[in-house]
N, C-alpha and C positions, 0 to 999 in steps of 0.2 A: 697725599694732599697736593694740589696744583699750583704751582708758582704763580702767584700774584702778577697779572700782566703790568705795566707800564701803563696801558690807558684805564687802566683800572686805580691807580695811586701806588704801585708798586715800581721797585727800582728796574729802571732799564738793563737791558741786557751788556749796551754800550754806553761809557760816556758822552763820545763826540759821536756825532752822524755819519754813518757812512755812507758818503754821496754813488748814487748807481749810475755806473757806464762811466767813472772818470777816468780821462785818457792817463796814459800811459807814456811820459815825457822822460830822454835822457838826456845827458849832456851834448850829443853827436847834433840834434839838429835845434837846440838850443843856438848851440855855436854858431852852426848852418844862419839861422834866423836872426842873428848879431851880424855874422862876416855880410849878409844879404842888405842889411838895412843901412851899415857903413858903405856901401857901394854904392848907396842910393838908387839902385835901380829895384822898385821895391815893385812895382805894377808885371805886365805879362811882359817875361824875357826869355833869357835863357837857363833858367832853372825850372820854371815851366816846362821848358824840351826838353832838359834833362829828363825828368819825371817820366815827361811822356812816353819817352825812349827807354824808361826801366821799367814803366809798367806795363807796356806792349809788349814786352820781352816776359815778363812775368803770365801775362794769363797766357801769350801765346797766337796774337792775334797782328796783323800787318798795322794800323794804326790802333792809337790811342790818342783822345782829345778831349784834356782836359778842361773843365769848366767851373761855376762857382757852388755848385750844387748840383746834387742826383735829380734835383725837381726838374733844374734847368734842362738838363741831360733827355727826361721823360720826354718832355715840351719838342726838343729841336727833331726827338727823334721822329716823332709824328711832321712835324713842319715838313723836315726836307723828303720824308717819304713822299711828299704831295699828297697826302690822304686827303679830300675834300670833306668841308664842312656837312656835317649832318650824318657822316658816314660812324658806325657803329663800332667801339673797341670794347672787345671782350676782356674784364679783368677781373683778382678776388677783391671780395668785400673784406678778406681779413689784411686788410694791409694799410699801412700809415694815409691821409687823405692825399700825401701830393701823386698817390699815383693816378687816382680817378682825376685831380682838378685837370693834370696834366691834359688828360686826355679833354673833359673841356674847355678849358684854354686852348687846344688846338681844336674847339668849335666841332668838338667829336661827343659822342652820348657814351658817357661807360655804359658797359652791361655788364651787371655781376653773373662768376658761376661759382658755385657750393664749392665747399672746400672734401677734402679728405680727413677725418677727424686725426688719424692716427697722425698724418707729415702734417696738416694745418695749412699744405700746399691745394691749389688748385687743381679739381681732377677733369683731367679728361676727357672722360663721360660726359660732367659737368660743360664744361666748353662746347663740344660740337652739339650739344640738345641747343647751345643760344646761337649757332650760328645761323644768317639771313642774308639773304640775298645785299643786304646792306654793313654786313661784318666785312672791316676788310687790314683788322688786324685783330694781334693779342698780344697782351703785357703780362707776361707772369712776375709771377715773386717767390722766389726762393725764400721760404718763411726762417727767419732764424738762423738761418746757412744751411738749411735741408736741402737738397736741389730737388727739383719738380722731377717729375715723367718726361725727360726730356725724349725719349724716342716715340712716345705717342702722342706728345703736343706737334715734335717735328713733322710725323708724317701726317698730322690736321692741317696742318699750315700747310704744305707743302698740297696735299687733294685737293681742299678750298681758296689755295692760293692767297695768303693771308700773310702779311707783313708778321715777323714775330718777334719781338722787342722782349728782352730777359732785364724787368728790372731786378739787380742783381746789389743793392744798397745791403744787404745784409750779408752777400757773399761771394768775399774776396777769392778767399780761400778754397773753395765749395769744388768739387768735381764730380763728374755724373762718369761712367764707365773709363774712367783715365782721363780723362780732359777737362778742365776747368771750363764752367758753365759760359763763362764770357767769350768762349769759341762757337757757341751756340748762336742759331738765329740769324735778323740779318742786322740786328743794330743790340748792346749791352751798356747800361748804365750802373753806375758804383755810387757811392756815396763814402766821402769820408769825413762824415759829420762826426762832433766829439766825440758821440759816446760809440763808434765806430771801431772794427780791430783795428783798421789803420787808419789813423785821423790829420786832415791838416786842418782842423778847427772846422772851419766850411770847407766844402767843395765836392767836387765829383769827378769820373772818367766817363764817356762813351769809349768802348770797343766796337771793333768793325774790321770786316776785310773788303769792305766795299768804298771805294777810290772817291767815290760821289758821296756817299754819305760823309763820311769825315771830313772831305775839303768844303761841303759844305756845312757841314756842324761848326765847323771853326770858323766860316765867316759868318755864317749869323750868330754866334756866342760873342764876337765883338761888332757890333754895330753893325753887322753888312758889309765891313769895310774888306777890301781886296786881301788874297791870304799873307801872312807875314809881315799885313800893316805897322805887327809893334816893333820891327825894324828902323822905322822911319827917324825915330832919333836916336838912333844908334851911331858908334864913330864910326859906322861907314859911309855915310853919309845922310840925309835928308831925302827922303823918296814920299813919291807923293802916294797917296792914299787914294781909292776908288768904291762909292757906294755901290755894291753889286746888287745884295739883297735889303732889305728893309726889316736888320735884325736886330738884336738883342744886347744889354750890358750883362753878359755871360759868363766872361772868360776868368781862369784861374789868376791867381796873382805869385810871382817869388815869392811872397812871402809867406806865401800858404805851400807852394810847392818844395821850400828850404827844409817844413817839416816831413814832406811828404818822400822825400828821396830817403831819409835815413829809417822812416817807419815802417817803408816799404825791406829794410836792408831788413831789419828786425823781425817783419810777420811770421818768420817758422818759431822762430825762439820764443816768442809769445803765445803763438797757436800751442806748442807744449805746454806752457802752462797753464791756460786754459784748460786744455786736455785733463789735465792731472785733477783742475777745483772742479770740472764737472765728472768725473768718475766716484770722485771723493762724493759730493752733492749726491748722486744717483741709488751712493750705498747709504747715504746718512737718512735719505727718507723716503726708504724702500715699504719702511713699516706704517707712515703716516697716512691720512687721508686723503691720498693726494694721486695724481698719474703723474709720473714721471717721463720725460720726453722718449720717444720709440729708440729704439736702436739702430742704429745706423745703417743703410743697406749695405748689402757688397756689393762691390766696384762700386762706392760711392765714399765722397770727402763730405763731411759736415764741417760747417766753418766755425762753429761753434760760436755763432754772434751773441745766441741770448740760450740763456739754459731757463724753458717756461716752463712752470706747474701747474697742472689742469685741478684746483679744489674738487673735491669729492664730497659737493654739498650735499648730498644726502647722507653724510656720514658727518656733518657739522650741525652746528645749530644756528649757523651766524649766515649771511651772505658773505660772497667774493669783497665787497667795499669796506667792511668792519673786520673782515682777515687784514686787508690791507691797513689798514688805519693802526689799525693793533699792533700790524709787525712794523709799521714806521714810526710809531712812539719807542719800540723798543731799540730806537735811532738806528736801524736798517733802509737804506734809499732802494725802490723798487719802483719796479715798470708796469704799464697793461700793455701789451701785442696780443689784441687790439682789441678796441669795441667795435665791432662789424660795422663797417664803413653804413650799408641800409641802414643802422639804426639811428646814423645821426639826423639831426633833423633837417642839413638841407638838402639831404638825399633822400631823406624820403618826403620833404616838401614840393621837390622839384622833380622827382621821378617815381612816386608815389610808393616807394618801397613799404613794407610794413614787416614786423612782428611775422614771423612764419613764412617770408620767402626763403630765407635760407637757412633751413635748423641745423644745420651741421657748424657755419660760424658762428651761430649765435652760442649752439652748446661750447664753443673755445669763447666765444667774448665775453659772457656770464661765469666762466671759470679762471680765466688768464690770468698768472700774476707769474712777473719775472723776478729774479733776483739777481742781485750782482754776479757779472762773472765777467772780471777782466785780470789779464798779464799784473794788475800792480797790484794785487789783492795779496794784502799776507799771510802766512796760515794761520796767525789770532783773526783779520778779517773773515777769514772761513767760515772758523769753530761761531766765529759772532752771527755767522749766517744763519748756521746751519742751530746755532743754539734758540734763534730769536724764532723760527719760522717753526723750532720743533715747541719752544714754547706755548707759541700762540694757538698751534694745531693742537695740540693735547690737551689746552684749555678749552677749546669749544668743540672738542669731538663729542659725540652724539654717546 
């Protein structure tokens, strides 16, 4: 006999809610974010540099610059490339909307390429069939913390001579043949939005080893103004500021960067845990209706940002929207990565996409549902996961 679901009139699986993606706070920059705010230097200082200077050191890359978000980060990257308006950036449709606006906001046309069903990454193949004499970059996404083909996107870029920007908001952690993916390309954006491995609430990094990009990412992230403006009220004296570019209010703050020094100290000791609820996850619902995310390649790091299950709606009775509703009555918080950017409507109002341009996103958009997987999840959190999703699946298997 079948367990009574929750949205059915039956007892949930959990009491309280378990919220998806919540960070993962200890005392260390708690502290951090008290000693910061008694200093009152709360705006872009020197805890900002700090950051900067451990997460350069972390992926591996000559600067790091940080900003208030991975969106902003998309934006300035195209800006300071000088890309011209009307000019063509090729990116997936499976991926959150600020990568496309990015691109128009920088007065750029995305163009979507198909995905790979198995990584849910952007293939290849896909890419150079949309490139035109008017492509003259590409934004990948590392779906998940999967990292893309990075040697067959590199050596696209590199024939077509094409800018190649790694938006990299899902992965910190991520490496492609020994090298963390933010050595790639010729500009990387982060994201350490909340429900991020490493989060300071809002914000982001640009990587780069290019001397031009970075010094200029930092003066348009704060107004245009001349580099190392937020000196000017410092005690070493009053220095005058200078409009160079006509930029942006972009820039990180200490008080975001207080959490970010100690979470960055953290990310392996979390990355193991992580590790551990998605191996445990992978055996717990090897038997259900479901595809379970591929396996990892060799010589490659998964960041392990989202651990997604593909529904095997021909083996349910219900769609992917009433799975979901289901399992968050039985007070489980979950995710969709994503609904295929084409199908929302002002992409396909404004660039006519429809139904049937890309079947491979759309068979992940129509299936997608993530589940919690963070460092501060406890093994009762688990079993409540792994209980509520096997509930629900075995109530509407076929």
């Amino acid at each position: 006999m079948k367990d009574e679901l929750a949205i059915n009139g039956g007892p949930p699986v959990r009491r309280d809610f378990l919220i998806f993606g919540s960070p993962h706070f200890e005392e260390d920059e708690i502290n951090e974010v008290v000693q910061t705010i008694q200093s009152c230097w709360v705006g872009m200082g020197p805890k900002v540099m700090e950051f900067e200077k451990a997460f350069s050191r972390y992926i591996g890359t000559r600067y790091a610059v940080a900003l208030n978000s991975c969106t902003a980060g998309l934006h300035l990257s195209l800006i300071v490339s000088s890309i011209k308006p009307g000019s063509e950036v090729i990116t997936t449709p499976m991926t959150f909307c600020a990568t496309a606006n990015a691109i128009i906001h920088a007065g750029c046309i995305p163009v979507f390429a198909d995905i790979d069903v198995q990584t849910m990454n952007i293939d290849p193949y896909e890419i150079e069939k949309k490139i035109t004499s008017k492509t003259k970059a590409v934004i990948i996404v590392h779906m998940a913390g999967r990292p893309c083909n990075m040697d067959r996107i590199v050596d696209l870029c590199r024939k077509y001579n094409l800018l190649l920007i790694g938006d990299c908001a899902h992965a910190i952690e991520t490496e492609y043949k020994g090298k963390k993916v933010g050595t790639y390309g010729d500009i990387n954006v982060f994201s350490f939005y909340v429900t991020k491995n490493l989060t300071t609430v809002e914000g982001g990094m640009i990587t780069t080893e290019s001397d031009e990009y970075a010094n200029a990412i930092k003066i348009y992230g704060l107004h245009g103004l001349s580099k190392d403006a937020w000196e000017r009220y410092s005690d070493k004296g009053y220095k005058h500021y200078y409009v160079i570019y006509p930029g942006y209010k972009y820039n990180m703050t200490d008080i975001q960067a207080s959490f970010g020094i100690h979470q960055l100290k953290r990310l392996e000791s979390q990355y193991k845990r992580r590790h551990d609820i998605w191996q445990y996850y992978t055996k717990a619902f090897k038997d259900l209706p479901v595809i379970t995310p591929a396996s990892f390649e060799k010589g490659t790091r998964h960041a392990l940002h989202l651990y997604i299950l593909l529904l095997k709606l021909e083996d349910l009775t219900v769609d992917r929207d009433t799975v979901m509703e289901a399992i968050s009555r039985e007070n489980i918080g979950l995710g969709i990565h994503f609904v295929s950017l084409h199908l929302h409507p002002y992409y396909k109002e404004t660039f006519g996409y429809r139904r049937g341009d890309f079947p491979k996103s759309e068979f992940v958009s129509d299936r997608t549902l993530s589940i919690p997987l963070s460092s501060k999840l406890s093994d009762a959190d688990v079993e409540d996961v792994i209980q509520a999703v096997t509930k629900v699946l075995t109530y509407y298997k076929r």
